[in-house]
Structures are given as structure tokens and as C-alpha cells.
C-alpha positions in Angstrom: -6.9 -33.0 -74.6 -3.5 -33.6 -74.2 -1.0 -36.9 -74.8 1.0 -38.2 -71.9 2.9 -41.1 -71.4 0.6 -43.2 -74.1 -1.8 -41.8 -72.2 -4.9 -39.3 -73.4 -5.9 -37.1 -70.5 -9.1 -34.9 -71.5 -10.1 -31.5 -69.3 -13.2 -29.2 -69.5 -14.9 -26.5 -67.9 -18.3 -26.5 -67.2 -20.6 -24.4 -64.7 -23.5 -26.0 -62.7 -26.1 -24.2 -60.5 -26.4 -27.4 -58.1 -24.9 -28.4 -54.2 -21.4 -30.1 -54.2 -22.6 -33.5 -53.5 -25.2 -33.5 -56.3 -22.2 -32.0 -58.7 -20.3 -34.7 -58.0 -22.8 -37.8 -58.4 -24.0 -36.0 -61.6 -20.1 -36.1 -62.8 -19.1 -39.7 -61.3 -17.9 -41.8 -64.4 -18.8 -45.1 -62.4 -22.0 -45.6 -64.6 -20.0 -44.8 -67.9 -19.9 -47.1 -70.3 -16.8 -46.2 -71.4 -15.2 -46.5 -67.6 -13.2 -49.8 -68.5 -10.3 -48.2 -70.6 -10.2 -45.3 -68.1 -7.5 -44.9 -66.0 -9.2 -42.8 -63.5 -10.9 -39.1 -63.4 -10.4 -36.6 -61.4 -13.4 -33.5 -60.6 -12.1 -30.2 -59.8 -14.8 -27.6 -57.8 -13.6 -24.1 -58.4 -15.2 -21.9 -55.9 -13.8 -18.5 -54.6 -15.4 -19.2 -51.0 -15.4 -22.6 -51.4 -15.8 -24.6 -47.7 -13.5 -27.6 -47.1 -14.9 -28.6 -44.5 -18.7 -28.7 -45.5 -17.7 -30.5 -48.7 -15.8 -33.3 -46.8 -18.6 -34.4 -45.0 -21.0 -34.4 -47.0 -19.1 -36.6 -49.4 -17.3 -38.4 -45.4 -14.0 -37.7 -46.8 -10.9 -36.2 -45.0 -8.8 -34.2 -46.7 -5.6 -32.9 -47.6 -4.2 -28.7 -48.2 -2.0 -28.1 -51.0 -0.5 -24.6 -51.1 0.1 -23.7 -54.9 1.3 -20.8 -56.4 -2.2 -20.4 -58.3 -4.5 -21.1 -55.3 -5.4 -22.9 -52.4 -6.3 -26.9 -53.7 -7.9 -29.1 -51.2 -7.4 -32.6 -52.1 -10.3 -35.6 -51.0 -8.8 -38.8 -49.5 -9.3 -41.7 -52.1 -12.3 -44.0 -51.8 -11.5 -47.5 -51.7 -12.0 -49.0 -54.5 -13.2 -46.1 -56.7 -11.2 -44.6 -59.7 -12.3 -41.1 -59.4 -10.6 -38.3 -57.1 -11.9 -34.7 -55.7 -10.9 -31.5 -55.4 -12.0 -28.3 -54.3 -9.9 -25.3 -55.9 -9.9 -21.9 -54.8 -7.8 -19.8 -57.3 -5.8 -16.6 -56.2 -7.3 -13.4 -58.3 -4.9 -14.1 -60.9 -7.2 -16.3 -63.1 -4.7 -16.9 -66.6 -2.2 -18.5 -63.8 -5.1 -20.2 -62.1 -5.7 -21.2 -65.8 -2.6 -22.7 -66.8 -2.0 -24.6 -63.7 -5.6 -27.0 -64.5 -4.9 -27.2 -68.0 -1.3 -28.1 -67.5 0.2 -29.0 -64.0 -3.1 -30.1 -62.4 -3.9 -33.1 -64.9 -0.2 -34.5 -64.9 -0.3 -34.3 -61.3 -3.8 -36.6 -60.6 -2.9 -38.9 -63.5 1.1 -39.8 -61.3 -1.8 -40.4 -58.6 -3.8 -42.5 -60.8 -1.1 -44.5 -61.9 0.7 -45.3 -58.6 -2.6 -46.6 -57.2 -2.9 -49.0 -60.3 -0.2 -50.3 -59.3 -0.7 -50.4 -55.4 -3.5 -52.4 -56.2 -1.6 -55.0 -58.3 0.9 -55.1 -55.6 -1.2 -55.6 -53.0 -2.9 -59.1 -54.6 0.3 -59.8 -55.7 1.8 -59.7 -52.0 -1.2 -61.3 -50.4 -0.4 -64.4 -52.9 3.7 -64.4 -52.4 2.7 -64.2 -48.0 0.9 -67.2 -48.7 3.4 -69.3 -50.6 6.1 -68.1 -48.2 3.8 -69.5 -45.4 3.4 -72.9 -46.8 6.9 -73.0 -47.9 7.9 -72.3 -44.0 5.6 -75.0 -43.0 7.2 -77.7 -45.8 10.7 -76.5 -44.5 9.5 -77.0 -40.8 8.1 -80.4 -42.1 11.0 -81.8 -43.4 13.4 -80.5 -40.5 11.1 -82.5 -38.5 11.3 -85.6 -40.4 15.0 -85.7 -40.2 14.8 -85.2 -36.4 12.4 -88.4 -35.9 13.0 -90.3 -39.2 14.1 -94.1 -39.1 17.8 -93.0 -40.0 18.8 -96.6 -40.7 15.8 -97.3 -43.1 16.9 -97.4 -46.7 13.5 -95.6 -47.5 14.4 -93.1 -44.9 17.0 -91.9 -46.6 15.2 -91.7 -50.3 12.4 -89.6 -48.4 14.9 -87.4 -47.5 16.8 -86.8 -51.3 13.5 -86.8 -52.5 12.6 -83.9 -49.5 16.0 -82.1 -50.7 14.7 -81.7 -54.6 11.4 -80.2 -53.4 13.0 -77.9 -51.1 15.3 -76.8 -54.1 12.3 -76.0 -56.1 10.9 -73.9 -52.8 14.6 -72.7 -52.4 14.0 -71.0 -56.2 10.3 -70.0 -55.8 11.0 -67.9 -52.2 14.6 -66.3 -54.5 12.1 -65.3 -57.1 9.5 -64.2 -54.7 11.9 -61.8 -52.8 12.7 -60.1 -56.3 9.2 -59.8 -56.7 8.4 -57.9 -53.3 11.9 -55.8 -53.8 10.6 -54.9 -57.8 7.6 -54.1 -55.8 9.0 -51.3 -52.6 11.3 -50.3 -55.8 8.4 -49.6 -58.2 6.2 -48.0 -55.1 8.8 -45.4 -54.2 9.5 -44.2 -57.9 5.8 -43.5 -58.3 5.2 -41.7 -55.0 8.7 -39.5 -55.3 6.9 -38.8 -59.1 3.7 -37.6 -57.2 5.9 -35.1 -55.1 8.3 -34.1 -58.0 5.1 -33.1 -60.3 3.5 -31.3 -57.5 6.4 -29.5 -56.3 6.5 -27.8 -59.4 3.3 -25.6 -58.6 2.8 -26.1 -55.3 4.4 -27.5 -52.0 3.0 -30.7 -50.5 1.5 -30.2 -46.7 3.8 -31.5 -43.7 2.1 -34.3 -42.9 2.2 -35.4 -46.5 -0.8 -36.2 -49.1 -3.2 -38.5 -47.4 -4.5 -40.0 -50.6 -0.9 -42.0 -50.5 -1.7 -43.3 -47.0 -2.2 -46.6 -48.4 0.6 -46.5 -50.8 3.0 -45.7 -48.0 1.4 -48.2 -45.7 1.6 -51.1 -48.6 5.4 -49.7 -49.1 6.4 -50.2 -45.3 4.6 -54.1 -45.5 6.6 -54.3 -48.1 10.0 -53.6 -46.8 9.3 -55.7 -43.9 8.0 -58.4 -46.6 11.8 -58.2 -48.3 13.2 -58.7 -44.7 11.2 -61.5 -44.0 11.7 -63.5 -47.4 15.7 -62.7 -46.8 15.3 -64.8 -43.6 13.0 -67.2 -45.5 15.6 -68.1 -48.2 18.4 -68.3 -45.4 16.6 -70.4 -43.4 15.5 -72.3 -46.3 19.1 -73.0 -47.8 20.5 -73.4 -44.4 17.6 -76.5 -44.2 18.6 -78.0 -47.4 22.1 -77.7 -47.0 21.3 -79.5 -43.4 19.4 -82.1 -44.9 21.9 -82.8 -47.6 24.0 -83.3 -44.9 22.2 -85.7 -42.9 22.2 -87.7 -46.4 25.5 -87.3 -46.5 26.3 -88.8 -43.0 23.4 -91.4 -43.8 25.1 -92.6 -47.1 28.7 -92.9 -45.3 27.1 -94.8 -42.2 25.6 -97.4 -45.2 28.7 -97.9 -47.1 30.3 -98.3 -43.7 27.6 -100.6 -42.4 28.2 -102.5 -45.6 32.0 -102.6 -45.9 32.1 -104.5 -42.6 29.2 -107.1 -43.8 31.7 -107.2 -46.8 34.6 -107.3 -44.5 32.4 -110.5 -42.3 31.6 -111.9 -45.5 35.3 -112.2 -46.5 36.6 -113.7 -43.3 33.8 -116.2 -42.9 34.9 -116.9 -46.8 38.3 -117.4 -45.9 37.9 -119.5 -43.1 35.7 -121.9 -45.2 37.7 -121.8 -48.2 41.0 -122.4 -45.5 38.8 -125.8 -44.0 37.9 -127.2 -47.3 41.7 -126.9 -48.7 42.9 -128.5 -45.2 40.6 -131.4 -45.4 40.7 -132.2 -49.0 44.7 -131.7 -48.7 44.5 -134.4 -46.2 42.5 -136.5 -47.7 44.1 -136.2 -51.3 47.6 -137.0 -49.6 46.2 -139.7 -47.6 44.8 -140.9 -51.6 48.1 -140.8 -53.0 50.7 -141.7 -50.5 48.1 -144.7 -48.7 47.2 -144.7 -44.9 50.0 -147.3 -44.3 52.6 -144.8 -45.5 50.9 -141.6 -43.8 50.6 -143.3 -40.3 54.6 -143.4 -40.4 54.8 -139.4 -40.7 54.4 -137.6 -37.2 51.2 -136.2 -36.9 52.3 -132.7 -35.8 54.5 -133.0 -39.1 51.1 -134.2 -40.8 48.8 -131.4 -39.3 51.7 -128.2 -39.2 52.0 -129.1 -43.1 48.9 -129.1 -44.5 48.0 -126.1 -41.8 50.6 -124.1 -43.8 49.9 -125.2 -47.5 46.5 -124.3 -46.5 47.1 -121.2 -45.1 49.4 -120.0 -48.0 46.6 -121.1 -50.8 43.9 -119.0 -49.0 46.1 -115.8 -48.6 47.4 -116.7 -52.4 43.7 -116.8 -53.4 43.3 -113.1 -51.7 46.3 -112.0 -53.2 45.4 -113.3 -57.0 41.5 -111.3 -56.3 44.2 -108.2 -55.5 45.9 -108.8 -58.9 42.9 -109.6 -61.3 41.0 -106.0 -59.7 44.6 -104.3 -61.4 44.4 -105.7 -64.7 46.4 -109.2 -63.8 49.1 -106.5 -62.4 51.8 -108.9 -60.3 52.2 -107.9 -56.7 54.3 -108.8 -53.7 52.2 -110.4 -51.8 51.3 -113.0 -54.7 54.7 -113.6 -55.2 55.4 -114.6 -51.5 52.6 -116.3 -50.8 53.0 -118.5 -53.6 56.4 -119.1 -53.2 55.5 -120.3 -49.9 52.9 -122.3 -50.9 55.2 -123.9 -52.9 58.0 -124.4 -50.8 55.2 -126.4 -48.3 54.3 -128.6 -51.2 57.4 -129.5 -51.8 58.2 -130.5 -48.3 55.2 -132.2 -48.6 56.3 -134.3 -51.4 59.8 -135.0 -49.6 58.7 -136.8 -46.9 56.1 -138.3 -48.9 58.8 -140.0 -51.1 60.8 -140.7 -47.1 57.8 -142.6 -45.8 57.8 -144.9 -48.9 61.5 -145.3 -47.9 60.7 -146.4 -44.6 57.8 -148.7 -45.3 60.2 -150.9 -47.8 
């Protein structure tokens, strides 16, 4: 009983007149109590003229041949599932070396095994739930691409759907950047532990050609894996190349709205102005008319009559415009005030001229 990496790994020796297959069952640790905070087992048959081949079917296992420098070790494929490995061992005459390489190389070498397939097994639940988010995050990217194909892009509520679409996608947009460090911790993790299994057993041995079949899986789940990293890189492209769309479109959207609304502003003014120019004309009329008496105002021409208060009124509404202009800068004075109500005032005047001429003319 040894310590190893936090780990207690126990060995023993023990000889049995009974067939393989019955060894075996009466060594499984599936029914031990105890089998919970095990990390797996491994039992070793030691037989000078031990048969491979009659041993893997009984137990319907293939196998692998490992050539080590004590003896010839024939390694079962994993069951799935199952925590507990086989071997069949058949030392070389030298029995100390045979000896040293169970109590020392041998237990090292099945717990690296042990321990890479905990993990493969964590991995592979773990990749079968980040395959699934990346699916449904695919099909809300799709979604939403859609939407802003088809969507209303007028409609006020329109465009809220789609801000609204652009913080959920940001969310997916994190969750697919997380996902892909996941997978790549993953392949990382994977290849560490299988180039451990080959570095512990090329210290006693040398591993067969076609390489250790009880890492089929593991090299299997490794190669979904790499194509898993390549996928989610595409998946978190295409994802920010969507939201960086969409935001776009919003974008546009907004601009289109405070364009749409400038000229309703724009409409809004003019029809404004136009009023505001009819009410000064015909209240500038009719005030002159008040004051000056329609006696007096029948003597002044009325071209003179309607190019005068057309002027004054003109002048007041582009003062009026001018005077908005000023009060927006902080009562700052501008040019246009200045003219315009010089103008204004010069029209008055002339206003008041021939005002004072008619009553001349009707004494």
C-alpha cells in the first residue's frame, strides 16, 4: 500500500485454484460496500502459459499486447460503465523484475488509466449539455435574424423587440465564449492524461502500434471535442457577427425615426409660421384700420396697404424664429435678429408715415 497523488493504491498477491472467469467474478469489487470512494481496481492474472485469447472470450473482451521488459501484459478493453480493468500477465523467468514492475510500475500505470476515464466520463455529460445549449442558442440567433428580416421596421415596438433581442443575444454571446473555454479546458485536459498513460508505460514497456484500446473512447471523445472547439469558434462568430447586425439595423432604425421626425418637426414649423404670418397680417390690418379709421385708410393705395403689412408681417415671423434661435443660446444676440428686427422696424415706421400723410390729406 502505497501513497500517490492523494491517492492510496493497495496491491496483493493471492493464488486461486479456479477458471479465469470465476477468478474474476470472485474478485469484482462491484458488490463492495466500500466501492463508492474507489477510484477503480484493476485484477492482474499471472500465468506462465496464460491464453489471451481464451480469457477474452470468455469474459467478450478484445484486447490489447504490451511488450514490457518484465513480461508479456495483455491488457482487457474497458467495460462500459464498469470501474474495474483486466489483465493477464506472463512474466519473463526473471521473477524479482517481474516483482518490482506490479508492485511499482504496474499500479501507477492502471491508476493514469483510472483517472483519465473519470474524467472522460465528466466530459462527456459535460459536452452533451454545452451541444445542447449551443443548439438552442443557434436556433435563438436564427430566430432573431429572422425577425429583423420580416419585422414591421417602422413600428416603434419593432424596434424595442429588437434592443430587447440584442441584450439576450449578449447574454448567449457570453454563455457560447464560456462554453468554448469549457470544451478547449476539456481536449486540453484529455490529452495531458492520455500522454501521462503513455509516459508511465513507456517506462517498463512500449505501447503496441495501434495504440491501447482501452483509450478508444478517450481518443474518440478527444477528436468530438476538437471538432466541438471548431464548431463553438463559428458559433461565437456567427453569434457576434448577428448582434453586431442587429445593432445595426437599430441603428439605421433609430436614424430613419429621428429623421421621420425632424421633418414632422420641420411640417410642424412651417405650417406654424404660415399661421403665425396670417394672424399678424390680419390683426396688423385690422389694428391699423382701429387706429388710423377706414376714412383715412381708403385714401392709402391698396398695393401700398397690402405690400406693408405683407412685409411687417413677414419680418415679425422670421424675428419670432430668430428670437427661438437666440433664447436656445442663452439669450446670445445673433445676426439674423438684428436684421430682421431692424427691418421690422423700418416697415413700422413707414407704416406710421403715411399714416400721419393720410390724416394730412383727409383735412
Amino acid at each position: 500500500m502505497f501513497l500517490y497523488k492523494k491517492s492510496i493504491i493497495i496491491s496483493g498477491l493471492l493464488s486461486i485454484k479456479v477458471g479465469p472467469g470465476s477468478l474474476i467474478k470472485k474478485l469484482s469489487l462491484r458488490d463492495k460496500a466500500w466501492m463508492d470512494s474507489v477510484i477503480g481496481g484493476a485484477t492482474i492474472l499471472i500465468k506462465e502459459r496464460g491464453d489471451a485469447e481464451k480469457l477474452s472470450s470468455e469474459l467478450s473482451l478484445s484486447y490489447s499486447v504490451i511488450e514490457t521488459n518484465s513480461g508479456k501484459l495483455f491488457q482487457m478493453e474497458e467495460r462500459e460503465r464498469e470501474r474495474e480493468h483486466v489483465y493477464l500477465f506472463k512474466p519473463v523467468k526473471d521473477l524479482q523484475k517481474a516483482k518490482h514492475f506490479l508492485e511499482f510500475h504496474f499500479p501507477i500505470f492502471d491508476f493514469s488509466i483510472h483517472k483519465l476515464h473519470m474524467e472522460r466520463d465528466y466530459f462527456k455529460n459535460q459536452r452533451t449539455w454545452i451541444i445542447k445549449e449551443k443548439g438552442e442558442i443557434d436556433k435563438t440567433v436564427g430566430d432573431l435574424l429572422h425577425m429583423r428580416i420580416v419585422g414591421e421596421t417602422l413600428n416603434p415596438e419593432y424596434i424595442e423587440s429588437l434592443e430587447k433581442a440584442i441584450d439576450t443575444i449578449s447574454t448567449e454571446y457570453a454563455i457560447l465564449v464560456n462554453d468554448g473555454h469549457q470544451i478547449r479546458k476539456a481536449r486540453t485536459t484529455l490529452e495531458e492524461d492520455i500522454e501521462e498513460v503513455y509516459r508511465h508505460l513507456e517506462v517498463f514497456g512500449s505501447p503496441p502500434e495501434e495504440g491501447l484500446k482501452i483509450l478508444g473512447d478517450s481518443m474518440k471523445l478527444k477528436e468530438k471535442l476538437m471538432e466541438d472547439e471548431t464548431s463553438i469558434s463559428y458559433a461565437i462568430k456567427n453569434t457576434k457577427t448577428a448582434m453586431d447586425t442587429v445593432r445595426t439595423t437599430v441603428d439605421l432604425l433609430r436614424s430613419r425615426e429621428n429623421i421621420f421626425l425632424q421633418e414632422e418637426a420641420i411640417s410642424f414649423q412651417v405650417a406654424a409660421g404660415v399661421l403665425e404670418f396670417i394672424i399678424i397680417f390680419y390683426y396688423s390690418i385690422a389694428s391699423w384700420e382701429h387706429l388710423i379709421g377706414t376714412e383715412r385708410l381708403d385714401f392709402i393705395p391698396p398695393p401700398v396697404r397690402f405690400i406693408s403689412v405683407f412685409l411687417f408681417a413677414t419680418f415679425s415671423v422670421v424675428m419670432t424664429h430668430f428670437v427661438g434661435v437666440s433664447y436656445k443660446q442663452g439669450w446670445k444676440l445673433n445676426l439674423g435678429m438684428v436684421i430682421s428686427g431692424a427691418a421690422m422696424l423700418l416697415v413700422f415706421i413707414y407704416i406710421v408715415m403715411i399714416s400721419i400723410e393720410t390724416g394730412t390729406l383727409h383735412h
